[in-house]
FITOR-783724 format. One record per atom (N, C-alpha, C): residue in three letters; x, y, z. Coordinates in pm, whole numbers, padded with zeros to 5 digits, always signed. Layout:
ALAXYZ/...
***
This chain:
UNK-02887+00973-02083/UNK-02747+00984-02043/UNK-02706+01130-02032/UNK-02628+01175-01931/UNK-02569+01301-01922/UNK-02483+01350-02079/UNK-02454+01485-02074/UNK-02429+01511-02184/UNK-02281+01492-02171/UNK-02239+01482-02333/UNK-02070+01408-02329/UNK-02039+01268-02273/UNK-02134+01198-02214/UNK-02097+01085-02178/UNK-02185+00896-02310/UNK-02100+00829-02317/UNK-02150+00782-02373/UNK-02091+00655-02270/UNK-02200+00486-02272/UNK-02174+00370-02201/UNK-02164+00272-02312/UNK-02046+00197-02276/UNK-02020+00108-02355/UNK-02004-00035-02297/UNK-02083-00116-02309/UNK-02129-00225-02244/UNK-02062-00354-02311/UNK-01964-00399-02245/UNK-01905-00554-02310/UNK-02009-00695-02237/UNK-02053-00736-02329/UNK-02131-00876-02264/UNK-02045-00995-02310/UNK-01972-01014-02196/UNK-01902-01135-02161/UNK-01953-01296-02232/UNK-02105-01229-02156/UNK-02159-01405-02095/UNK-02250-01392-02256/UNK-02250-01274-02373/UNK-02352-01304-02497/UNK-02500-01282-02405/UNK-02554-01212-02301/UNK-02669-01224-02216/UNK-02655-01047-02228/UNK-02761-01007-02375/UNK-02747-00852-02371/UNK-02947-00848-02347/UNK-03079-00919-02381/UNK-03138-00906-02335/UNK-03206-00853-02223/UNK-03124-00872-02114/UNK-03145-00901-01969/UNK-03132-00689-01942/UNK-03086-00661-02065/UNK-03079-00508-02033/UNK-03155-00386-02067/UNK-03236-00433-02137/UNK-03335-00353-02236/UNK-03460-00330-02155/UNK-03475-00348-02004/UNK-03535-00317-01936/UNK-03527-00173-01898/UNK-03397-00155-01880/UNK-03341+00006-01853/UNK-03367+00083-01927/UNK-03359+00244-01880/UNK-03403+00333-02005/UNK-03275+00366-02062/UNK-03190+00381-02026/UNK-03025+00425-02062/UNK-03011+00302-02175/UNK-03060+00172-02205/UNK-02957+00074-02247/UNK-02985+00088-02411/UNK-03116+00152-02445/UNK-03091+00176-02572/UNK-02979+00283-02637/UNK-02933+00339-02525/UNK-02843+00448-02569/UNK-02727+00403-02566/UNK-02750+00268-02503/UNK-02529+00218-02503/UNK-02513+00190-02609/UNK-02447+00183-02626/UNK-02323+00074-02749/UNK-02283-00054-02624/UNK-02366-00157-02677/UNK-02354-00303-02639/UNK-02283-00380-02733/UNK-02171-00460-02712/UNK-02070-00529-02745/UNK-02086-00677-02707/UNK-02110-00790-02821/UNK-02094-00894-02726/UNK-02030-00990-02850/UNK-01928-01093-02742/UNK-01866-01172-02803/UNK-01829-01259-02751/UNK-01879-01391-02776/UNK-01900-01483-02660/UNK-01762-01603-02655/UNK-01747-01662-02583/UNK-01613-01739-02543/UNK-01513-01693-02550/UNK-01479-01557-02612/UNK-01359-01469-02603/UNK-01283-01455-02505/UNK-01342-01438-02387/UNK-01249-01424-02215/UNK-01290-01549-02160/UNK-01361-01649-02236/UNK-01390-01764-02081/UNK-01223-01846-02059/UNK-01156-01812-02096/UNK-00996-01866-02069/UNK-00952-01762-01944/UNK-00981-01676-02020/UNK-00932-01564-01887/UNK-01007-01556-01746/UNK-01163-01556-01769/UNK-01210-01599-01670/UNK-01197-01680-01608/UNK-01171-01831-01664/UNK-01160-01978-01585/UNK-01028-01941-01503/UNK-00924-01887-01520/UNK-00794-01890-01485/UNK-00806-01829-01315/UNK-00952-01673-01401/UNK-00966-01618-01247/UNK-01039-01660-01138/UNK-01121-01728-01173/UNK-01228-01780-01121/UNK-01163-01924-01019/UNK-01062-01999-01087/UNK-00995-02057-00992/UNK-00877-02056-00952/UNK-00811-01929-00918/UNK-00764-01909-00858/UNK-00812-01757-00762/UNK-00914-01759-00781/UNK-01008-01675-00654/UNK-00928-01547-00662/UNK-00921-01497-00781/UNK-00844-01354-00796/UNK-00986-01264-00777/UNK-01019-01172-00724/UNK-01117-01039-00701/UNK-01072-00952-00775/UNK-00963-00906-00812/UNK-00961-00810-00906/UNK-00812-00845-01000/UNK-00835-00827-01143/UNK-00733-00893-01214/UNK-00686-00789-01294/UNK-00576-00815-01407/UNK-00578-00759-01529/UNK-00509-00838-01594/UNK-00520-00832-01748/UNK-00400-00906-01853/UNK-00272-00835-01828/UNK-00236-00923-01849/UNK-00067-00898-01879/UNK-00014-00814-01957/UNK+00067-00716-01929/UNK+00089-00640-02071/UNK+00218-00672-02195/UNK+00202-00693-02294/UNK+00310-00770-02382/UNK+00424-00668-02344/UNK+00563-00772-02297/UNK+00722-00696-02326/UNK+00726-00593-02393/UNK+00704-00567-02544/UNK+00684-00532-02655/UNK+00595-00383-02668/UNK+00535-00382-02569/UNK+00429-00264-02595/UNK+00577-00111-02577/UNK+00463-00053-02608/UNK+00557+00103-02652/UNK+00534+00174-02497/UNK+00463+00112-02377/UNK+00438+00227-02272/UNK+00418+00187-02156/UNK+00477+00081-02049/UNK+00504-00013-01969/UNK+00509+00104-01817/UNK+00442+00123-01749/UNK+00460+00215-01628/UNK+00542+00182-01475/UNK+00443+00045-01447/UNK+00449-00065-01353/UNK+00521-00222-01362/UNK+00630-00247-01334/UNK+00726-00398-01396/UNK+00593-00474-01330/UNK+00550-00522-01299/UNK+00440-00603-01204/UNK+00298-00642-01334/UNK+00297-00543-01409/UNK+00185-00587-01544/UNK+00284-00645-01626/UNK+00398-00651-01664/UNK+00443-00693-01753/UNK+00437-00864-01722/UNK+00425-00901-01868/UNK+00393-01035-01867/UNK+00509-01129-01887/UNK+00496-01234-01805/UNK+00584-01379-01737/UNK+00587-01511-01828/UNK+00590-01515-01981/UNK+00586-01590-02061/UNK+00566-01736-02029/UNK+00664-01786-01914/UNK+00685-01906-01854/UNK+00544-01900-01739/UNK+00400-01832-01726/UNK+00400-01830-01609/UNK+00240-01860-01671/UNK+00095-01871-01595/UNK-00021-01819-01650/UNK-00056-01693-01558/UNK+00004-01646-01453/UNK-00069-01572-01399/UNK+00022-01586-01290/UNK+00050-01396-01234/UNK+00132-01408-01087/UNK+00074-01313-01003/UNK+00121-01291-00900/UNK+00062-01183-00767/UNK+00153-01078-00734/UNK+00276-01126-00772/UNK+00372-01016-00722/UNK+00501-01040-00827/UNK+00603-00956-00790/UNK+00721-00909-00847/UNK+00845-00893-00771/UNK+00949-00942-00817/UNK+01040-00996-00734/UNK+01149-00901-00829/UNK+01171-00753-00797/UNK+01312-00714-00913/UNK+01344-00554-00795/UNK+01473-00556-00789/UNK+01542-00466-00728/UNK+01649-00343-00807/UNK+01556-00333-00929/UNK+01660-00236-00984/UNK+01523-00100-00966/UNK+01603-00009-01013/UNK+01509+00124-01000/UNK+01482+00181-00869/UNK+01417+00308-00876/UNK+01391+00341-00741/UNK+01297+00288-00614/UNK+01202+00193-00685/UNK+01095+00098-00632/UNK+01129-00045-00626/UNK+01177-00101-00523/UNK+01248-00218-00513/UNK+01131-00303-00474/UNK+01099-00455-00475/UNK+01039-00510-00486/UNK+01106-00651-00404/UNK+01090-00710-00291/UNK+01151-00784-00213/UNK+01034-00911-00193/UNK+01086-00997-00145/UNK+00957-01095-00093/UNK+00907-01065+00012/UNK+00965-00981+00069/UNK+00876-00926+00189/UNK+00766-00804+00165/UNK+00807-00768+00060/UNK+00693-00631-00019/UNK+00570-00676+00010/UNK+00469-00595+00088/UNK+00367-00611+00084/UNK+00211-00565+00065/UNK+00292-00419-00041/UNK+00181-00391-00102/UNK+00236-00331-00270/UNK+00151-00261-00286/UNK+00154-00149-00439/UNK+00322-00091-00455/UNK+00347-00141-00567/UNK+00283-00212-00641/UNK+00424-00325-00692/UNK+00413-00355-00555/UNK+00489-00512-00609/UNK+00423-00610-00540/UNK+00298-00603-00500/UNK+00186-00705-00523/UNK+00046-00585-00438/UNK-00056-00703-00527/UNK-00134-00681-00437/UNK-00210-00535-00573/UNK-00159-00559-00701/UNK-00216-00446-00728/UNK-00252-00441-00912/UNK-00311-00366-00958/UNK-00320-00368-01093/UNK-00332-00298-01115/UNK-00280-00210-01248/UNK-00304-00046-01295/UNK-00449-00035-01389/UNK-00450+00079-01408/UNK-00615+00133-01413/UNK-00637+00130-01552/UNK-00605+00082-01616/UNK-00620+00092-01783/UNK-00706-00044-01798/UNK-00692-00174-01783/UNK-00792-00271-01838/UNK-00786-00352-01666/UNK-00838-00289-01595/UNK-00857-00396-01486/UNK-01004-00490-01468/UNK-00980-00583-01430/UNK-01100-00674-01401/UNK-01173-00691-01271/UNK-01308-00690-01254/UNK-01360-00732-01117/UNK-01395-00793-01066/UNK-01419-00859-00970/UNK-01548-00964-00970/UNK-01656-00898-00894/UNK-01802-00911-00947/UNK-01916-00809-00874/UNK-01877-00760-00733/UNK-01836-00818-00613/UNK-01810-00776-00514/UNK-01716-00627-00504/UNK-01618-00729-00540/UNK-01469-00594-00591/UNK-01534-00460-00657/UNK-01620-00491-00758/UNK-01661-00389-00819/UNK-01744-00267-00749/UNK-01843-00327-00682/UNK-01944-00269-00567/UNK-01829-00157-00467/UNK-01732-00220-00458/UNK-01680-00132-00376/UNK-01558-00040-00409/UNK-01454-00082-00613/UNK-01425+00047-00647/UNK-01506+00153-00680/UNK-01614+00144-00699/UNK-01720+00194-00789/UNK-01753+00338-00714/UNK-01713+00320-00551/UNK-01722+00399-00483/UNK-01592+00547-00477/UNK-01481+00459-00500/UNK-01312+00516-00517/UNK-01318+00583-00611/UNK-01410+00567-00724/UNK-01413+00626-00833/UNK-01449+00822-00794/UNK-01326+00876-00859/UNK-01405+01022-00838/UNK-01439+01111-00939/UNK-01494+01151-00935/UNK-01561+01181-01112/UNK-01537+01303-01179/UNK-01450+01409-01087/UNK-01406+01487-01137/UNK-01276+01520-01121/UNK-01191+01395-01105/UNK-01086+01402-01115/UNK-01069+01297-01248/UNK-00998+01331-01374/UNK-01010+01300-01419/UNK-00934+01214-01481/UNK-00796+01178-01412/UNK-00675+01098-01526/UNK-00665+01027-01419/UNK-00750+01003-01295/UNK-00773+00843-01195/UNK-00609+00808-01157/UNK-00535+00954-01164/UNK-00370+00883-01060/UNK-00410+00887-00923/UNK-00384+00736-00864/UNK-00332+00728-00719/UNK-00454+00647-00687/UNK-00583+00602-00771/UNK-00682+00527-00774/UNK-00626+00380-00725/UNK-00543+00326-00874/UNK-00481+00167-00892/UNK-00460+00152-00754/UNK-00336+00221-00671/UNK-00281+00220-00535/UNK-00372+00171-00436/UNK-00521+00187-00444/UNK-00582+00186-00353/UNK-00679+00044-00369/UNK-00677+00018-00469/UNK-00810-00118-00521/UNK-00762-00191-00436/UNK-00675-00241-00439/UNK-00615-00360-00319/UNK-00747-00357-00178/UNK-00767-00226-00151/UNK-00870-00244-00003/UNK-01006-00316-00083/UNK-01018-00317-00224/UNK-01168-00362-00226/UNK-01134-00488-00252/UNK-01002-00632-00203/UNK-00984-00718-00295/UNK-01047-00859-00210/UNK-01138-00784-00121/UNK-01246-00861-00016/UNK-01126-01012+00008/UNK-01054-00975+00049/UNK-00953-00991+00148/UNK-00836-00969+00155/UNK-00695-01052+00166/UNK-00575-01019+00146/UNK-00535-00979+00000/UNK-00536-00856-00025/UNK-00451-00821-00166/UNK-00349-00892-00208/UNK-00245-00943-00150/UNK-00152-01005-00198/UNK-00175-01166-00269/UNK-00297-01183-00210/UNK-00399-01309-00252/UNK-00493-01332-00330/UNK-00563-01244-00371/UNK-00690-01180-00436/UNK-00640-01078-00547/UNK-00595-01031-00569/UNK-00555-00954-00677/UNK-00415-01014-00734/UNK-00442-01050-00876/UNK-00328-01080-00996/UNK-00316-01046-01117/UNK-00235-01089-01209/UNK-00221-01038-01355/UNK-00219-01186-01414/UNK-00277-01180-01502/UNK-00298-01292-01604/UNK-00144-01258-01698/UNK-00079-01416-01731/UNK+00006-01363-01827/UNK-00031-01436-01939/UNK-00097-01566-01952/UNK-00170-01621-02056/UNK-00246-01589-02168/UNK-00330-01450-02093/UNK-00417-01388-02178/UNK-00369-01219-02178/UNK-00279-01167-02274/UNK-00263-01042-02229/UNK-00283-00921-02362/UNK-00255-00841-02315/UNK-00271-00753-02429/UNK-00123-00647-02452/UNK-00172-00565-02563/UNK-00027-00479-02631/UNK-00082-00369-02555/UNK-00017-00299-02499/UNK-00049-00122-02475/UNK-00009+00013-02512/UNK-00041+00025-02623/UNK+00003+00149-02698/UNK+00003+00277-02631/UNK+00143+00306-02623/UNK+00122+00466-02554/UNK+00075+00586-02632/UNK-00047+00583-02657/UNK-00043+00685-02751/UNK-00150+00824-02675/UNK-00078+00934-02683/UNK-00196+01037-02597/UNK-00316+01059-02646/UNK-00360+01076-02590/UNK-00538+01061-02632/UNK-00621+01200-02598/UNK-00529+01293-02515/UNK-00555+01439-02445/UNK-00536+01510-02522/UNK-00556+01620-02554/UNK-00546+01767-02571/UNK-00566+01724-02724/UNK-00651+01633-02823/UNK-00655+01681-02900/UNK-00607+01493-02992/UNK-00644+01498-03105/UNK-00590+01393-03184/UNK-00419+01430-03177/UNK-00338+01277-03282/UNK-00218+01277-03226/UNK-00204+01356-03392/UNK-00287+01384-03520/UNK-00229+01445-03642/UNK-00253+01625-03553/UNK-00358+01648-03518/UNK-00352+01774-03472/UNK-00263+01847-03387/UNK-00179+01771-03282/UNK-00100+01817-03215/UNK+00022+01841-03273/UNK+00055+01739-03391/UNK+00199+01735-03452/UNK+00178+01843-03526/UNK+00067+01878-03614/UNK+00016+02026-03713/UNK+00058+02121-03634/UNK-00003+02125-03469/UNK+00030+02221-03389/UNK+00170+02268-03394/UNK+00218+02158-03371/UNK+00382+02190-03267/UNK+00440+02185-03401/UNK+00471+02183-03546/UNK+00510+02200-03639/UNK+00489+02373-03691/UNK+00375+02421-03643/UNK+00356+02546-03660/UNK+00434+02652-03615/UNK+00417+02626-03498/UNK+00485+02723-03337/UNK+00584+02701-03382/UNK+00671+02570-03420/UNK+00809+02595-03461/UNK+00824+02650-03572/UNK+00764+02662-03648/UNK+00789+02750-03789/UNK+00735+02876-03744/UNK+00667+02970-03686/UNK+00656+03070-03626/UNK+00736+03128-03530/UNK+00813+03013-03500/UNK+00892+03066-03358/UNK+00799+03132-03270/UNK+00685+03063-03204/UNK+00598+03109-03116/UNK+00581+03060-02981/UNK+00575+03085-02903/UNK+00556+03043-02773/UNK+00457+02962-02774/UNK+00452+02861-02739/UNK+00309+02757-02710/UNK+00320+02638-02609/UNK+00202+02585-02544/UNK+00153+02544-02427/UNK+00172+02386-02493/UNK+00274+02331-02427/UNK+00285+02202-02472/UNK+00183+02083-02403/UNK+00116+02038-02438/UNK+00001+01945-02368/UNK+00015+01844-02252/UNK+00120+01796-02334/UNK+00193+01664-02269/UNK+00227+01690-02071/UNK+00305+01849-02098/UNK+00364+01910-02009/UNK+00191+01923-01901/UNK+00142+01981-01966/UNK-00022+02025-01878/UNK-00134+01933-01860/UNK-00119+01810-01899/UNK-00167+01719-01868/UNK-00082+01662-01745/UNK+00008+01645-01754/UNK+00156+01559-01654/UNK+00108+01652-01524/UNK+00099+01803-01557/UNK+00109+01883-01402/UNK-00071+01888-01353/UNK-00123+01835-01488/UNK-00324+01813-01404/UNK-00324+01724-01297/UNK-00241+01573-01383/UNK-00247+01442-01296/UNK-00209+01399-01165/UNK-00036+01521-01176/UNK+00004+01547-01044/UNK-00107+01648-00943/UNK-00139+01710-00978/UNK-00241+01840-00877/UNK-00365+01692-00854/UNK-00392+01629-00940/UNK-00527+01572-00959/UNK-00493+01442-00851/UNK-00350+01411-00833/UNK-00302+01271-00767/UNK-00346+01314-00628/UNK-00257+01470-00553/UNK-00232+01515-00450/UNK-00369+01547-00357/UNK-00516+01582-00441/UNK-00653+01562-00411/UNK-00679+01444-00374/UNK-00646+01334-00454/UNK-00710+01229-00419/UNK-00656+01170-00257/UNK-00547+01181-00267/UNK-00522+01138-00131/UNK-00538+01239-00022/UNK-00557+01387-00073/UNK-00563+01416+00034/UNK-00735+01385+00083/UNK-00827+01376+00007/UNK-00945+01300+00025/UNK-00917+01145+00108/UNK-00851+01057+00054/UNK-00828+00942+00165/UNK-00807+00937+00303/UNK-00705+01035+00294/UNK-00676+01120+00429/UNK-00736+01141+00514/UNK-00850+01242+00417/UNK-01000+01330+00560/UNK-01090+01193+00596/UNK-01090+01099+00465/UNK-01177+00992+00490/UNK-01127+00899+00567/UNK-01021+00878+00603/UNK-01008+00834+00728/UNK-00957+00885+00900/UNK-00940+01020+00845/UNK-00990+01078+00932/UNK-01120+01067+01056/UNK-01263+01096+00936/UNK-01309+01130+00979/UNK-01386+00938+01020/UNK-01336+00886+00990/UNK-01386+00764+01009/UNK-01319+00691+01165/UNK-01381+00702+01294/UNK-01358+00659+01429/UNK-01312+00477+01419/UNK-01362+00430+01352/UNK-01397+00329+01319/UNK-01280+00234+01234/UNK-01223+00299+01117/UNK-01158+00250+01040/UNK-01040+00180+01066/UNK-00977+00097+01016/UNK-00876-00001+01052/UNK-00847-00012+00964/UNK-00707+00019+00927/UNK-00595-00026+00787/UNK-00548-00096+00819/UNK-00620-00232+00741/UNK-00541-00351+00746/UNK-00476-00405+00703/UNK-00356-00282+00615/UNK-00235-00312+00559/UNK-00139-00234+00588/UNK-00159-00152+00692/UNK-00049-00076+00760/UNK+00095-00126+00765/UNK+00151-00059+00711/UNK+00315-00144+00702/UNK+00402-00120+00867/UNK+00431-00337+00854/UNK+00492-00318+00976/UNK+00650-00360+00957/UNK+00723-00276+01046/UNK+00866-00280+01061/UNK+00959-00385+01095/UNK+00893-00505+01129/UNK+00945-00639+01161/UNK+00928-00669+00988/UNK+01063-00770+01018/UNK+01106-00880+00902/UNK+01003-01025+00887/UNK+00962-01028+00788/UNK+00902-01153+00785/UNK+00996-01233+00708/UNK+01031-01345+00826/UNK+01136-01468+00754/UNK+01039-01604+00700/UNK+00923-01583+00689/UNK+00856-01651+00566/UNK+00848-01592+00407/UNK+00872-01461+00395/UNK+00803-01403+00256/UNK+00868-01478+00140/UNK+00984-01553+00183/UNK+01015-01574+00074/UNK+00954-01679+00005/UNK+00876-01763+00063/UNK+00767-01849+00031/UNK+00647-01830+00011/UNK+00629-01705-00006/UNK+00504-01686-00029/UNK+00449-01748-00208/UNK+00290-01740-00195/UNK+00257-01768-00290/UNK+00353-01666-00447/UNK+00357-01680-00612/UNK+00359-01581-00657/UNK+00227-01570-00745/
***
């Protein structure tokens, strides 16, 4: 394995054998725990979701996207129907992220889907903003169809920073500087302006790549006619 990197392998199916062929697999940390997700799976599996995620509990401390938050009354939806905030969400919405989308913290694949974020992935950009936005093209067909959130099976999401350092070391930090009255580089702040510089790359990479692609067809190009079905659409 490259240096600093470590693989951490969840076995779903309890089938960790099948890996010890590889030379890397003695070096993972393999995880297995069996019938744990087959609820979550069955849910995805028939309803032909390609790329999923759990739901995130009301309750959590760090909610980004209304569209993960979880539908108590529901097992699982595609989209989001709420008009407050600056990102309005209509039945005619027809992409990211009031359907058609899942954020990048616990998303799910199915091998296909996967084969082809795997590619989106960029490896030296490192806090993956403006990634989520885009999975929808791998959702091997209509995103608004193929990609959902489980609300049956979901999880808590703790906002807690994980950058520049543990969360006792930073508070030691910034407890100091204030008792010094010293000038110091707040993290939070320089992480926030990486992700933005780090967002504005990525697309401008989408950009050249379809650019340079003669070929390519966005087949979610937003069109300016009203659709007087959306409101029936699946949720």
């Amino acid at each position: 394995l490259a240096e600093n990197f470590t693989i951490a392998l969840f076995h779903y199916d309890g089938k960790m054998n099948e890996w010890w062929d590889l030379d890397w697999s003695n070096k993972a940390i393999h995880i297995a725990a069996q019938n744990q997700t087959k609820w979550y799976l069955d849910i995805v599996k028939s309803e032909g979701l390609e790329i999923s995620q759990p739901a995130l509990d009301p309750n959590s401390t760090e909610i980004h996207h209304r569209i993960t938050i979880r539908k108590r009354t529901k097992m699982f939806h595609r989209r989001i129907y709420d008009t407050r905030g600056s990102t309005k969400c209509y039945g005619s919405s027809m992409g990211p992220p009031c359907t058609g989308f899942v954020e990048g913290m616990a998303p799910v694949f199915s091998r296909s889907a996967w084969r082809c974020a795997w590619h989106l992935i960029q490896n030296d950009l490192v806090h993956g903003w403006g990634l989520d936005m885009k999975l929808g093209y791998c959702a091997q067909g209509d995103r608004t169809e193929k990609v959902g959130v489980v609300d049956s099976e979901y999880v808590v999401h703790q906002g807690i920073q994980t950058l520049g350092g543990s969360s006792a070391d930073k508070a030691r930090k910034a407890e100091d500087a204030l008792k010094n009255h010293s000038r110091s580089i707040d993290t939070r702040v320089e992480i926030r302006r990486q992700s933005t510089h780090e967002l504005k790359i990525f697309k401008d990479r989408w950009k050249k790549a379809v650019f340079k692609d003669p070929n390519w067809v966005d087949p979610y190009v937003q069109r300016s006619w009203f659709n007087p079905f959306s409101f029936f659409r699946r949720t």
